[in-house]
C-alpha positions as CSV (number, residue, x, y, z in Angstrom):
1,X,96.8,101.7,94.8
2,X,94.9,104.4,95.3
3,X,92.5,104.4,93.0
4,X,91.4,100.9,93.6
5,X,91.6,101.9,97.0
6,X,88.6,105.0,96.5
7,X,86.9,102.3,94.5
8,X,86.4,99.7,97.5
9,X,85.9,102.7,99.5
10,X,83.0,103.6,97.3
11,X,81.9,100.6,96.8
12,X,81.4,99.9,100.5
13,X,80.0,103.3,101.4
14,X,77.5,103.0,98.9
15,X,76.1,99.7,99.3
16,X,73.0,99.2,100.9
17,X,73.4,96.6,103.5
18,X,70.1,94.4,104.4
19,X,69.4,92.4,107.6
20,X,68.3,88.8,106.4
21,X,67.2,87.9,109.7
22,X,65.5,89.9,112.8
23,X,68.0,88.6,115.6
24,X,71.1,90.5,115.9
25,X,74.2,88.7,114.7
26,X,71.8,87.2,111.9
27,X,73.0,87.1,108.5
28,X,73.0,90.5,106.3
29,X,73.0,91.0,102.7
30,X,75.4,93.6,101.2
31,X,74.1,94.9,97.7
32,X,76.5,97.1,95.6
33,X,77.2,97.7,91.8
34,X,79.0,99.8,89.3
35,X,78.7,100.8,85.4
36,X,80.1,102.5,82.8
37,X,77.8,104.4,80.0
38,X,80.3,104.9,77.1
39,X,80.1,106.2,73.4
40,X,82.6,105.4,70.9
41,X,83.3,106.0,67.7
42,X,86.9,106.0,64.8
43,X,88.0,107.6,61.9
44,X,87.4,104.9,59.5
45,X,84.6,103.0,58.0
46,X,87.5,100.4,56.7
47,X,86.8,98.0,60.0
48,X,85.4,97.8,63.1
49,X,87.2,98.7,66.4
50,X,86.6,96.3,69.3
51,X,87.0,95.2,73.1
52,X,88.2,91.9,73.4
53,X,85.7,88.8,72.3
54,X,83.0,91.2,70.7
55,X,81.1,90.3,67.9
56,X,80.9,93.9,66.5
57,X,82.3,97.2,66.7
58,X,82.4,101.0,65.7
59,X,83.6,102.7,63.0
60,X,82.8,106.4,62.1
61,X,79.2,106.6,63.5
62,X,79.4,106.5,67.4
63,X,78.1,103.7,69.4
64,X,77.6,102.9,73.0
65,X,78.1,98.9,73.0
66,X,81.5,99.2,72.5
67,X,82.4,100.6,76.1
68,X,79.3,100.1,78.5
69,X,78.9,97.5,80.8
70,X,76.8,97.6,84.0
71,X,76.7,95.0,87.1
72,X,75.8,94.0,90.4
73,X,76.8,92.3,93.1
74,X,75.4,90.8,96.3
75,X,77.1,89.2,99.6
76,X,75.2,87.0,101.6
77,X,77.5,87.2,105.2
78,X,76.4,84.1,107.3
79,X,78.3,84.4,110.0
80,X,82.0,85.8,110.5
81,X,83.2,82.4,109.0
82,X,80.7,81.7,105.7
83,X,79.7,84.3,102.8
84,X,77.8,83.9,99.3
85,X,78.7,86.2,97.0
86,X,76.9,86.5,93.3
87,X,77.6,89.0,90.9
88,X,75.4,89.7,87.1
89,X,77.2,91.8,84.5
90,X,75.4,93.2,81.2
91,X,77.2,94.0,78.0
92,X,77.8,92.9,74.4
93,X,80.7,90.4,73.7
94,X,80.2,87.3,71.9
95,X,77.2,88.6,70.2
96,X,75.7,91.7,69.3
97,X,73.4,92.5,71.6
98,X,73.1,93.2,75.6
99,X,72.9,90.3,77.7
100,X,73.6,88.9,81.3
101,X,75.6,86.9,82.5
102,X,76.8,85.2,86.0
103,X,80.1,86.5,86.5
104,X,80.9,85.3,90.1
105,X,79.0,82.8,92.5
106,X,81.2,81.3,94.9
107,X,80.9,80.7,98.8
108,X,83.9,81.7,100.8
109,X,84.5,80.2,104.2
110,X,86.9,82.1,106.3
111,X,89.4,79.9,107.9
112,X,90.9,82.7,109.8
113,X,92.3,86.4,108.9
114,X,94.7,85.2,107.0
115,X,93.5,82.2,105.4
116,X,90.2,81.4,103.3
117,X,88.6,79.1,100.7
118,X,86.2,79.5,98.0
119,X,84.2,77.1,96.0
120,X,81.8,78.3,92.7
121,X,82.7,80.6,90.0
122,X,85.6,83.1,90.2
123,X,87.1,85.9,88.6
124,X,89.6,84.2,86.7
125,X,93.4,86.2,88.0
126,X,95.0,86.0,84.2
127,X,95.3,89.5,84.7
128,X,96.6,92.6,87.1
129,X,93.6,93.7,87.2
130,X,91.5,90.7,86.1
131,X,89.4,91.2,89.4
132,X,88.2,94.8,88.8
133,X,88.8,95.3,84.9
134,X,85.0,95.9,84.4
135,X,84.9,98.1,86.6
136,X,85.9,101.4,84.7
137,X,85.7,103.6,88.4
138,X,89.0,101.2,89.4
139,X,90.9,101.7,86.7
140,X,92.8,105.2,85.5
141,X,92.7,104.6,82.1
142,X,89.1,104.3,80.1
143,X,89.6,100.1,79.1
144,X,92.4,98.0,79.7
145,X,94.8,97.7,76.9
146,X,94.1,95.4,73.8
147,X,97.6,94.3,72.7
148,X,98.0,92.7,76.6
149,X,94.1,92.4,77.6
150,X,92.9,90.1,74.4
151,X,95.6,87.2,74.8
152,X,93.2,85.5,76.8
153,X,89.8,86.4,77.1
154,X,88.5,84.5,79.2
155,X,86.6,86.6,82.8
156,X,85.9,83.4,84.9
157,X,86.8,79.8,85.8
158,X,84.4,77.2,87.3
159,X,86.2,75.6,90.6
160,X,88.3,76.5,93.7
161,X,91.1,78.5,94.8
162,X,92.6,79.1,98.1
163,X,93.7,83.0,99.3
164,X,96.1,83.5,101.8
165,X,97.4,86.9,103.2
166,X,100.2,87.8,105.4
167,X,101.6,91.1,106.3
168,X,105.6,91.3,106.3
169,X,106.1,94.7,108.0
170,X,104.8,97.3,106.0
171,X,104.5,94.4,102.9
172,X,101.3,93.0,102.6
173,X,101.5,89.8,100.5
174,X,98.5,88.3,99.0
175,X,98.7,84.4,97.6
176,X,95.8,83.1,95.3
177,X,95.9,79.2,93.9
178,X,92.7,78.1,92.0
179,X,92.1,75.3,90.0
180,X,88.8,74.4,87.6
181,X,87.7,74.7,84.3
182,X,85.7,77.3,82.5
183,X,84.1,77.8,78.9
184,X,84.4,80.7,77.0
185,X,82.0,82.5,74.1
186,X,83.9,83.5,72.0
187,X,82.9,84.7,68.1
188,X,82.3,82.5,66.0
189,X,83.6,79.4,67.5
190,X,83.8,78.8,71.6
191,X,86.5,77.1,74.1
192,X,86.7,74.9,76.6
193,X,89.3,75.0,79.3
194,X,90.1,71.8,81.6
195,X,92.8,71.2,84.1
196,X,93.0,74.6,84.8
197,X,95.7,76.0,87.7
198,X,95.8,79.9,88.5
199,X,98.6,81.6,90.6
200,X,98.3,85.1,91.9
201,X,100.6,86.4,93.6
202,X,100.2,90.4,95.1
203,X,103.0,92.4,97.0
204,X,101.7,96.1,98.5
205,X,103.8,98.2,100.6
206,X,102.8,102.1,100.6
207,X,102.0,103.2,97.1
208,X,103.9,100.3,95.2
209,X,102.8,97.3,94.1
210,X,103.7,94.2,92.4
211,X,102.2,91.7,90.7
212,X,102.5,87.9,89.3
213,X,100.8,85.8,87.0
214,X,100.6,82.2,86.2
215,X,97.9,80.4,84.3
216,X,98.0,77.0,82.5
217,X,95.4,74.5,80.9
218,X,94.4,72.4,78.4
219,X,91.4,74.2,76.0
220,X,89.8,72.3,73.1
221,X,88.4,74.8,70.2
222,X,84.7,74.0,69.7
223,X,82.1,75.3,67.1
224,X,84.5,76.9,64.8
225,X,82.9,76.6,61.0
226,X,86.6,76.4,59.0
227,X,89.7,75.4,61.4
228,X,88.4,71.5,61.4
229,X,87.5,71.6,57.7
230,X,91.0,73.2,56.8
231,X,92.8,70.6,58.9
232,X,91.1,67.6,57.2
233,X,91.9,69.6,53.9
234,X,95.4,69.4,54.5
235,X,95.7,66.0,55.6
236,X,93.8,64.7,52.5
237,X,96.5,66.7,50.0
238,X,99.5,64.9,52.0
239,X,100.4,68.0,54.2
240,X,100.1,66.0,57.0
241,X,102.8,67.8,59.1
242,X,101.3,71.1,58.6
243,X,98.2,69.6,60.1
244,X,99.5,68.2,63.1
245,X,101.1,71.8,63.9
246,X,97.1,72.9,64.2
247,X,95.8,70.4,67.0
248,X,92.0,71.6,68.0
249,X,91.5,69.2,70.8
250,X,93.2,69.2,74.4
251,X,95.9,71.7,73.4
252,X,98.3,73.1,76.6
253,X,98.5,76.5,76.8
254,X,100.3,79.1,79.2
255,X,100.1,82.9,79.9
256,X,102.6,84.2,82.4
257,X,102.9,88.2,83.2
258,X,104.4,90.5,85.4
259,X,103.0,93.7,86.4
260,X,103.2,96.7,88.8
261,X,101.7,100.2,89.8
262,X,102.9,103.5,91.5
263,X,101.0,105.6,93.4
264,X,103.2,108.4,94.9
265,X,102.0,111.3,95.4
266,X,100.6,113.0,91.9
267,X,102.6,110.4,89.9
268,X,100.3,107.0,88.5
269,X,102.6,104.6,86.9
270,X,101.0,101.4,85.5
271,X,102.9,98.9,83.3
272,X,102.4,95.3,82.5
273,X,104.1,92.5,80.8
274,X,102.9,89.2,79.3
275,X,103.7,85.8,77.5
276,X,101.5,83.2,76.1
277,X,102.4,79.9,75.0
278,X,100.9,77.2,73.4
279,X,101.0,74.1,71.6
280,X,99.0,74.7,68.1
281,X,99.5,77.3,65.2
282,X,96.1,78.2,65.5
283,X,96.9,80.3,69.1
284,X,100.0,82.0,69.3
285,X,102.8,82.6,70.9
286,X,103.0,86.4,71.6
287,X,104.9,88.7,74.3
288,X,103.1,92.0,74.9
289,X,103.3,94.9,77.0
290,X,102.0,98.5,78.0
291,X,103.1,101.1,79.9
292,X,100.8,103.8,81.1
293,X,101.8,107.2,83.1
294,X,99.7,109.9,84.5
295,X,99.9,112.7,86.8
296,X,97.0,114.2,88.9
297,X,96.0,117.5,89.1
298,X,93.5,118.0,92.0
299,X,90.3,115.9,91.1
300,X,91.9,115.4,87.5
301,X,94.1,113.0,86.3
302,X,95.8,113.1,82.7
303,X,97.1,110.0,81.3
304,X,99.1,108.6,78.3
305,X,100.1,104.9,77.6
306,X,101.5,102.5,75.1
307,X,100.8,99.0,73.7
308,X,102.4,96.8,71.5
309,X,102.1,93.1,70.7
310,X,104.9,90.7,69.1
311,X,104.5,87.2,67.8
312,X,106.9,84.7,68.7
313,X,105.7,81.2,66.8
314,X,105.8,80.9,63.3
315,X,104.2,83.6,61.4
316,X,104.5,81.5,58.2
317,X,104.5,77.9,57.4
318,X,107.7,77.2,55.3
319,X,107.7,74.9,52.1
320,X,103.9,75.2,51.2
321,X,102.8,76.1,47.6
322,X,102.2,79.7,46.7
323,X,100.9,78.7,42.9
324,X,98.9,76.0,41.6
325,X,95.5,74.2,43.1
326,X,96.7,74.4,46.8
327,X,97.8,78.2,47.1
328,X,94.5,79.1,48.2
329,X,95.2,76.8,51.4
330,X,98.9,78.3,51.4
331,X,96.6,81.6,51.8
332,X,94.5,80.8,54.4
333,X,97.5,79.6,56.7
334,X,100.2,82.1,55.8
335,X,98.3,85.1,53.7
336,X,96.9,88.4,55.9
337,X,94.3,87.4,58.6
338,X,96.1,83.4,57.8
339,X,95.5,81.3,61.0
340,X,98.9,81.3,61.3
341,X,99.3,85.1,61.9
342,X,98.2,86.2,65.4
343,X,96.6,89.9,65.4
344,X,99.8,92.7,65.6
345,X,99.4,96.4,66.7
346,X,100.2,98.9,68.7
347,X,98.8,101.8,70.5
348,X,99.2,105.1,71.6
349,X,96.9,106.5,73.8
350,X,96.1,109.9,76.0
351,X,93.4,110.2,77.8
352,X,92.2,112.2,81.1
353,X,89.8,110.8,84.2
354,X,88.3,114.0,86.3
355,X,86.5,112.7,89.5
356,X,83.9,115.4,89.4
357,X,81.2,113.5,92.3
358,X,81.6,111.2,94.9
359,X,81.6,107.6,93.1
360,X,80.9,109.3,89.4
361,X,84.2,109.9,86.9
362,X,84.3,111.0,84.0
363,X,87.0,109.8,81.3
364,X,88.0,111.0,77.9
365,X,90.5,108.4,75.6
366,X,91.9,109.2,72.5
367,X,93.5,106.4,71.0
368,X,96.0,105.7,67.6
369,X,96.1,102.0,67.1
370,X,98.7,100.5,64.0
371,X,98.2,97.7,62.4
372,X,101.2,95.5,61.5
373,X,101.1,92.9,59.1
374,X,97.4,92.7,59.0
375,X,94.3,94.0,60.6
376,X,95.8,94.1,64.2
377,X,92.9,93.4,66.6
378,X,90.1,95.1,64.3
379,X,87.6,93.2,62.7
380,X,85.5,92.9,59.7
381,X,88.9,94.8,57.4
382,X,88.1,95.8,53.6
383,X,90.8,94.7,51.5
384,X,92.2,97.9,51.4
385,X,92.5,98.5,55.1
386,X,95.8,98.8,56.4
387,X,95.5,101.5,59.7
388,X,96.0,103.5,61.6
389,X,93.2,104.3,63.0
390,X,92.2,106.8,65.7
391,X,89.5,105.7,68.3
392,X,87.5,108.3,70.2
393,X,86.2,107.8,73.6
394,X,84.1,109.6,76.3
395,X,82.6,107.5,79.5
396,X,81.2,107.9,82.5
397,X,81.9,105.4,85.0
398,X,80.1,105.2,88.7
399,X,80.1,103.0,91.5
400,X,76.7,102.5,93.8
């Protein structure tokens, strides 16, 4: 891909590399970053628009937390065999505010060209572009899209994986097992993932390439101020086997997705597709996918894509009361924003990325998201909100 291609290439040109020790062959230190300074704003004060796991959001009056991040990374190279690498990202997500946080720490020993181990904390590979996704410079379009991208938000995982890669004529193929755990911040309750296994796998040859997913684990739902008082509700009126479809605790959940690129000349074609499955009402099942095409134009590069998002489990429980003492419950699992209703849109999006200066783009992203059934993915709804909604972007995104 060629854009992730100029990004490396960036990335490595620009980093400042540092010699740890005086004798030659002695370690060296390889410092590099990237950012993106964004502002964001809708057409609605009605709710808030958000990135995945955010606390808060925009609505009419622009705001720059929505779409800026900013990190840094460092490689400690110990020999040709043994590497540290660390990397610190700042943004807002689970709260409202900037913060850092430890994205990656992991040492990687090199077994031979083909073949290496890490041990630490990893980019989780749930996605395409799970590895880069934060970096905005990597990717055409201005953030990844929603209706795929917020299925699991989860960045890292705590643990080990093995990468192999092997060249098949002009096929490269790239194999990535891990296997940890991870926790994950989200708002207003947080999860824990055990028994974690992640399967990468990455075919290149020229300007195509292919991608799949497959990540499985058991996660327990922690924190969360209602979902455990609501189960114990229903158990206590006798709706016992409405509660048991809501398990909080060492649930098994799966997300599998296929996805590819094009690179050919002044086409870009992206396009991903996803499924989650679990084992409680309280995550759904959903199948989503985009599509995004572009076509460059010398140092610019206009863009259009397409979302949507379908649920799959139940969307309502049959059989419970819709008058009387318990409809209130009946609302809170079935009603809009009801646990049992996973969050339905879709979007259309343009957009145009113009690589003005060496490691600097610059992207504008106009975005129409609809709501189905609900809020969709925004946050904080009045009751009269109902979409759609238009999202306005501008960003500039560097590497260093």
């Amino acid at each position: 891909m060629k854009k992730i291609c100029r990004a490396i290439a960036a990335l490595s040109a620009a980093s400042l590399a540092l010699p740890a020790s005086a004798q030659e062959g002695g370690p060296t230190v390889t410092i590099s970053g990237f950012g993106t300074a964004a502002l964001t704003k809708t057409n609605t004060d009605e709710a808030e628009f958000i990135r995945p796991n955010q606390a808060a959001g925009v609505k009419k009056d622009p705001r720059t937390g929505v779409d800026s991040n900013f990190g840094i990374q460092a490689t400690v190279k110990v020999n040709d065999m043994l590497s540290f690498t660390g990397q610190g990202l700042v943004r807002k997500d689970a709260i409202d505010h900037y913060r850092a946080q430890a994205a990656w720490a992991f040492a990687k020993f090199k077994v031979n060209d083909e073949l290496s181990v890490r041990v630490g904390r990893m980019g989780a590979p749930i996605y395409m572009i799970s590895d880069f996704r934060n970096v905005g410079y990597a990717n055409t379009m201005l953030r990844p899209p929603a209706e795929v991208y917020r299925q699991v938000t989860l960045d890292y995982f705590d643990g080990a994986d093995i990468l192999y890669q092997h060249n098949f004529g002009d096929t490269s193929l790239s194999f990535q097992l891990g296997t940890g755990r991870a926790e994950a911040e989200q708002p207003g309750q947080n999860a824990d993932f055990r028994k974690m296994l992640l399967l990468h796998v990455v075919a290149e040859n020229g300007p195509f390439t292919l991608r799949f997913g497959r990540a499985q684990a058991k996660f327990t739902v922690k924190d969360n101020t209602a979902l455990p008082g609501l189960v114990a509700l229903l158990r206590s009126v006798g709706l016992t086997s409405v509660a048991n479809m809501m398990p909080l605790e060492d649930v098994k959940g799966t997300f599998t997705s296929i996805g590819g690129t094009m690179d050919w000349k002044n086409i870009v074609l992206q396009a991903e597709y996803a499924q989650r499955r679990t084992d409680t009402l309280i995550v759904h099942d959903t199948n989503s996918w985009y599509a995004m095409a572009g076509y460059r134009i010398g140092k610019v590069l206009p863009y259009y894509y397409h979302g949507n998002i379908t649920q799959k489990s139940l969307r309502t429980v049959p059989g419970l009361p819709t008058s009387g003492p318990l409809a209130p419950i009946t609302a809170a699992i079935n009603g809009p924003g009801g646990v049992a209703r996973a969050a339905l849109q879709s979007t259309d999006a343009i957009g145009v990325r113009w690589d003005f200066y060496k490691s600097l783009a610059l992207k504008v992203q106009i975005d129409h998201i609809k709501p189905k059934d609900g809020p969709g993915a925004f946050i904080k709804p009045t009751p009269t909100f109902t979409g759609p909604v238009n999202v306005y972007a501008v960003a500039l995104d560097f590497v260093f």
